[in-house]
LOZASE-489231 format. One record per atom (N, C-alpha, C): residue in one letter; chain; x, y, z; residue number from 1; atom name. Coordinates in steps of 0.02 Angstrom, whole numbers, padded with zeros to 5 digits. Example, Ala and Ser with C-alpha at 12.3 -4.5 7.8 and 13.67 -1.06 7.14 Angstrom:
2
- residuo	cadena	c1	c2	c3	num	atomo
- A	A	00660	-00284	00390	1	N
- A	A	00615	-00225	00390	1	CA
- A	A	00660	-00165	00390	1	C
- S	A	00642	-00112	00354	2	N
- S	A	00684	-00053	00357	2	CA
- S	A	00645	00002	00394	2	C
END
This chain:
104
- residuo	cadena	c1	c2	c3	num	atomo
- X	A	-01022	03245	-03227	1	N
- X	A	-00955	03270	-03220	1	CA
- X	A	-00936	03277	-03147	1	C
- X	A	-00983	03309	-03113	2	N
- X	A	-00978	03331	-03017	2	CA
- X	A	-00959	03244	-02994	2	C
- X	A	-01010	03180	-03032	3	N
- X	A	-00993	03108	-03006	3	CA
- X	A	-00950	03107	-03002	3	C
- X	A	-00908	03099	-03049	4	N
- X	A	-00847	03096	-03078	4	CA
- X	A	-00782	03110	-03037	4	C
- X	A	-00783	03186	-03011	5	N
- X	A	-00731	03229	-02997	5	CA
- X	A	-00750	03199	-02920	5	C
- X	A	-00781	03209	-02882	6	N
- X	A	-00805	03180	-02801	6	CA
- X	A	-00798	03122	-02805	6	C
- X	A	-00822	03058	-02862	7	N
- X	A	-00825	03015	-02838	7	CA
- X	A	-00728	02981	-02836	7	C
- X	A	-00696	03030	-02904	8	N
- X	A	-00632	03017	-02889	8	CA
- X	A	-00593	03034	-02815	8	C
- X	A	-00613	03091	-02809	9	N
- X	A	-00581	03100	-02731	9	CA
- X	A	-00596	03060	-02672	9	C
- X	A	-00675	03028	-02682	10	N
- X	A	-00701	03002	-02625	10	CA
- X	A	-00663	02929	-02641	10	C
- X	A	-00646	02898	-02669	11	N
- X	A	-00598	02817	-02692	11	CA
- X	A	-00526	02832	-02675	11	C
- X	A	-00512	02908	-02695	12	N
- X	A	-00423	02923	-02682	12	CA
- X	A	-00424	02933	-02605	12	C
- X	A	-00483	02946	-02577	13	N
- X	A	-00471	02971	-02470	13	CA
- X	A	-00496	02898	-02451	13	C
- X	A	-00517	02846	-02497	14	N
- X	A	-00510	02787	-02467	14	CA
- X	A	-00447	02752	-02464	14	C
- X	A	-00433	02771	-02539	15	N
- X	A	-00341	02723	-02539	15	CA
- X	A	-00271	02749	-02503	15	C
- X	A	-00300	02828	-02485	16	N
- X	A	-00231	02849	-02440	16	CA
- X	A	-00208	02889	-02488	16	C
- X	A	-00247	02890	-02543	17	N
- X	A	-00190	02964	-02570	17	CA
- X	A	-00216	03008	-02581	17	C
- X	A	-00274	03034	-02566	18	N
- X	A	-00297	03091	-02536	18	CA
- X	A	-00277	03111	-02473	18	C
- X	A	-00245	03173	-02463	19	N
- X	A	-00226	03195	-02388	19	CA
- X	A	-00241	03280	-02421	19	C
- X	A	-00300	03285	-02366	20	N
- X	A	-00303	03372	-02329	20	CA
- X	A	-00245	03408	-02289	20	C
- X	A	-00209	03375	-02259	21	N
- X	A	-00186	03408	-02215	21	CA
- X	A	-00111	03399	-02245	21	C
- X	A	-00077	03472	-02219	22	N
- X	A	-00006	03454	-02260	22	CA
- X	A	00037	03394	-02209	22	C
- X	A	00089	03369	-02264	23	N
- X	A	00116	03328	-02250	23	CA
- X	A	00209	03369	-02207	23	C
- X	A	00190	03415	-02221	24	N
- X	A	00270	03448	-02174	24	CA
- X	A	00319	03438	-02243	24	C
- X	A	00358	03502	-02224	25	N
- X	A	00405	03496	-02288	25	CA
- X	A	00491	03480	-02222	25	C
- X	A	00547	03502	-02247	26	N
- X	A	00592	03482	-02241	26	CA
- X	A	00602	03497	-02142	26	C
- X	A	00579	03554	-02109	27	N
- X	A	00547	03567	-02042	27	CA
- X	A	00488	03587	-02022	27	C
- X	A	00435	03523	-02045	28	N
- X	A	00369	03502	-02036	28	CA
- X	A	00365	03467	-02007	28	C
- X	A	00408	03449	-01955	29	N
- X	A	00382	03400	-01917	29	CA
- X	A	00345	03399	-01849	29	C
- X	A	00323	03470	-01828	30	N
- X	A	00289	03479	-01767	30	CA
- X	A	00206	03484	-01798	30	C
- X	A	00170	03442	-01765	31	N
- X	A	00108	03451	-01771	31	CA
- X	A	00082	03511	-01744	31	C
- X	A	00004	03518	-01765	32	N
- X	A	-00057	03580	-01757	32	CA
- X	A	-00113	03550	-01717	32	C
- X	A	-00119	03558	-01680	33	N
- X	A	-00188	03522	-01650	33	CA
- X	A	-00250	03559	-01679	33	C
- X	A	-00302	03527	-01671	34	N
- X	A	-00351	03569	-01711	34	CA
- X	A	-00387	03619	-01663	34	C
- X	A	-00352	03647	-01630	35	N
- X	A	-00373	03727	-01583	35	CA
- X	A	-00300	03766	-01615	35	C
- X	A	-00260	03763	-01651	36	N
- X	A	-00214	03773	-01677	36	CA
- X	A	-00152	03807	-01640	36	C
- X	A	-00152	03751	-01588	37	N
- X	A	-00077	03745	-01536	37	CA
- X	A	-00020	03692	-01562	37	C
- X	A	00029	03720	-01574	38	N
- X	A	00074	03656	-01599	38	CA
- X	A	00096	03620	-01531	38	C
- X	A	00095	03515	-01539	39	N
- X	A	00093	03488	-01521	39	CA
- X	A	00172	03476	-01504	39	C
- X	A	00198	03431	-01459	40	N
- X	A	00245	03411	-01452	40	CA
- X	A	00289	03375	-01518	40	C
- X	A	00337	03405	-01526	41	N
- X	A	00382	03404	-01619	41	CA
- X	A	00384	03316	-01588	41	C
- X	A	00390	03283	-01637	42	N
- X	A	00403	03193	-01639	42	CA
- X	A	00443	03167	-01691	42	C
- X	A	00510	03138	-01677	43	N
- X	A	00529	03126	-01746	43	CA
- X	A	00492	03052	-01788	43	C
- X	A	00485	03075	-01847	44	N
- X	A	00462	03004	-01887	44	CA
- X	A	00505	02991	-01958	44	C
- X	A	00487	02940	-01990	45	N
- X	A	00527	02937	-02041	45	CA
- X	A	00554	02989	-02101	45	C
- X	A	00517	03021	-02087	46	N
- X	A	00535	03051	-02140	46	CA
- X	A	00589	03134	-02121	46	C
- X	A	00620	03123	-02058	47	N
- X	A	00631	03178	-01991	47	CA
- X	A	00722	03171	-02045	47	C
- X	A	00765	03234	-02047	48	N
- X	A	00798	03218	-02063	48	CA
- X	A	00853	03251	-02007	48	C
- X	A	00931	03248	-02004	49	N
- X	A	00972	03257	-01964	49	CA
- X	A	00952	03341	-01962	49	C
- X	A	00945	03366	-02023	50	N
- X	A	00940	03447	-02026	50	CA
- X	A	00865	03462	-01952	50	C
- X	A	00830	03419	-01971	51	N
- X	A	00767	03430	-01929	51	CA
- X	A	00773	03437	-01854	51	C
- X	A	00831	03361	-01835	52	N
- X	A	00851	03354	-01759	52	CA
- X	A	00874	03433	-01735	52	C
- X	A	00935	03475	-01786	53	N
- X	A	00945	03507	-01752	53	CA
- X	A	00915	03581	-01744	53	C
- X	A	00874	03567	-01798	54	N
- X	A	00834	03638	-01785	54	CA
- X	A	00785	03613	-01740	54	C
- X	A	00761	03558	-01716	55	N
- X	A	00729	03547	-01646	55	CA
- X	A	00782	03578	-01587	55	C
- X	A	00809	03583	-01585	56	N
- X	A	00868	03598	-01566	56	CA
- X	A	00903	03551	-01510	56	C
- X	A	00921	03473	-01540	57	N
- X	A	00949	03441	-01532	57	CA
- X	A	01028	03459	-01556	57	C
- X	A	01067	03447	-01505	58	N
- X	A	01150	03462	-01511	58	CA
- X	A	01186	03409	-01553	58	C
- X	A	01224	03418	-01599	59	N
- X	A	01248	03375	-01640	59	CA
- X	A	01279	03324	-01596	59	C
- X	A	01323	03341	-01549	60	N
- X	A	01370	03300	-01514	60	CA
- X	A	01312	03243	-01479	60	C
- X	A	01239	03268	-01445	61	N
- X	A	01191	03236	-01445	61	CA
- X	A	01186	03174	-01491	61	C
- X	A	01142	03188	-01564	62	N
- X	A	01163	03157	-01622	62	CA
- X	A	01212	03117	-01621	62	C
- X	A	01253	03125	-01610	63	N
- X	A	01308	03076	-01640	63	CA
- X	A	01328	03022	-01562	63	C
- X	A	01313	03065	-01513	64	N
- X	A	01306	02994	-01461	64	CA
- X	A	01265	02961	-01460	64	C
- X	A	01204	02960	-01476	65	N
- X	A	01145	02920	-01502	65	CA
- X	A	01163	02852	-01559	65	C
- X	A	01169	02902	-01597	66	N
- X	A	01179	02848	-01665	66	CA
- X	A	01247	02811	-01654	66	C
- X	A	01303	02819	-01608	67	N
- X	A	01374	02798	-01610	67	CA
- X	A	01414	02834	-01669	67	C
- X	A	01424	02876	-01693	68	N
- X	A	01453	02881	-01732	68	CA
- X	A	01459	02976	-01765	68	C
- X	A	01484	02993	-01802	69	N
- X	A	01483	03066	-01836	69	CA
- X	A	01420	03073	-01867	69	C
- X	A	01379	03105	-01869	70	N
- X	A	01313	03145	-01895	70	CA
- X	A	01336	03144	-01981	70	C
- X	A	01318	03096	-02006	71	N
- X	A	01294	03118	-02054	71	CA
- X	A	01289	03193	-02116	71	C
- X	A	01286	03178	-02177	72	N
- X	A	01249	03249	-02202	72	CA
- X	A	01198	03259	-02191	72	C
- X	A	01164	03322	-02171	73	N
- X	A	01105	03337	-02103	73	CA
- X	A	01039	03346	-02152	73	C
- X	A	01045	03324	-02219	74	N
- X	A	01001	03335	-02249	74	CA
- X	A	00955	03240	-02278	74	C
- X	A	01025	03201	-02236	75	N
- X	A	01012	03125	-02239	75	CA
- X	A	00930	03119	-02192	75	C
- X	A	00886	03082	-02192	76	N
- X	A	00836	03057	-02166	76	CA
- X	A	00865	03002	-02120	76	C
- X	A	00858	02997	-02064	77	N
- X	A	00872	02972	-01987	77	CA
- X	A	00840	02902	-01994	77	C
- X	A	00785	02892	-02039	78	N
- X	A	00783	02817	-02044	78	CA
- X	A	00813	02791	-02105	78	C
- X	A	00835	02807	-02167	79	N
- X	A	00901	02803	-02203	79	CA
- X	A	00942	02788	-02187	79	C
- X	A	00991	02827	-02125	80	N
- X	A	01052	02827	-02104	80	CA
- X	A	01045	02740	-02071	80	C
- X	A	00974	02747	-02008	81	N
- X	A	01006	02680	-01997	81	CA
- X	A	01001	02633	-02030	81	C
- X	A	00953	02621	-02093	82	N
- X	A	00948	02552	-02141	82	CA
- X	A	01017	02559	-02171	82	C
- X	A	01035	02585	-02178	83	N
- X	A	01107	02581	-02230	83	CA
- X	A	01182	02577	-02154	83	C
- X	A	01156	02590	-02106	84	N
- X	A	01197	02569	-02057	84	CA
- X	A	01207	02507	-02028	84	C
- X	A	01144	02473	-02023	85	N
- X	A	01121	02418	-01979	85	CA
- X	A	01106	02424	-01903	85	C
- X	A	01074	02495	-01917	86	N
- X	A	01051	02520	-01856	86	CA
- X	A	00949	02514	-01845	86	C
- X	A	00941	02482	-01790	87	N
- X	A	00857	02478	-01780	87	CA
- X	A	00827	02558	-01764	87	C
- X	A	00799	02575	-01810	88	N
- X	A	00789	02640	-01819	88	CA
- X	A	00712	02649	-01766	88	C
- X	A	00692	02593	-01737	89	N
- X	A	00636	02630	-01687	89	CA
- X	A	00688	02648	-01624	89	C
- X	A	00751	02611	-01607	90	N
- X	A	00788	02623	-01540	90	CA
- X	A	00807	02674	-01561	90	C
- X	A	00842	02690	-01612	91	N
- X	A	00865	02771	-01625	91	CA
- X	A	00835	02812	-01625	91	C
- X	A	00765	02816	-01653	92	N
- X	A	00720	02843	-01646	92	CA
- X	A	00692	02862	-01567	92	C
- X	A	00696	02805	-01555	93	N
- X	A	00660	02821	-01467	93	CA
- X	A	00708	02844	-01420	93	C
- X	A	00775	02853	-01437	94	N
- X	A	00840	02880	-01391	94	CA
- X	A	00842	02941	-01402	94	C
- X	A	00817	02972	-01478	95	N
- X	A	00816	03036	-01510	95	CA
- X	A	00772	03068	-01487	95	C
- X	A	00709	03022	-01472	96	N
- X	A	00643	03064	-01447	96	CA
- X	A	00649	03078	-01384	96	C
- X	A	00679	03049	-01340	97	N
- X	A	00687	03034	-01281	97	CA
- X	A	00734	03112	-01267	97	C
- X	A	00799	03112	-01278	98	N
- X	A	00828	03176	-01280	98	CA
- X	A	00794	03236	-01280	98	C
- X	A	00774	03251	-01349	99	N
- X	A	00729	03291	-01375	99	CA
- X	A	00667	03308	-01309	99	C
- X	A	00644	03262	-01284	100	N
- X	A	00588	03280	-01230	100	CA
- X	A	00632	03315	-01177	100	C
- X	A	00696	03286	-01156	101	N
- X	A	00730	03303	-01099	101	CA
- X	A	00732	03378	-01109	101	C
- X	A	00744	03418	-01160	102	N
- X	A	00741	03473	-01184	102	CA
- X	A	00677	03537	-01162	102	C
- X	A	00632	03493	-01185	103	N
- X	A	00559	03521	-01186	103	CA
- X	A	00567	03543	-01110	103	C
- X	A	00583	03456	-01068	104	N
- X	A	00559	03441	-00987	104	CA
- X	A	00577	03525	-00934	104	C
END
């Protein structure tokens, strides 16, 4: 039975769908380092407009980035641009880019 139950988990942390570590819920997107200092916040796909601004990115920010009005803030930032025809690593990297200016 112990085979069984381990050897399932040990095949599911080979295929990727085993994950220990949480995956961040709706403002999860700042990492933990493992001395448990949070890391520099990064947006990734799954980062949504709500996320930018509780990073506390300025909407008017947002929306000079992307060209356009912000979205509903609960849209996902790589969403917005596939359905825009926007290359979501340049948006991405103009967003991150800001966002650091912040930190700087």
């Amino acid at each position: 039975m112990l085979a069984v139950i381990f050897g399932g988990i040990s095949l599911s942390s080979a295929l990727g769908y085993w994950n220990t570590e949480g995956s961040g819920g709706s403002h999860g997107n700042g990492t933990v380092s493992v001395s448990g200092q949070p890391e520099e916040e990064s947006i990734r796909g799954r980062t949504t407009f709500q996320d930018l601004l509780a990073m506390g990115l300025p909407q008017e920010t947002i929306e000079r980035v992307i060209g356009g009005p912000m979205p509903d803030p609960l849209t996902r930032v790589k969403d917005y641009c596939a359905a825009n025809g926007l290359d979501f690593e340049t948006i991405r990297e103009a967003l991150q880019a800001e966002l650091n200016q912040l930190d700087g």
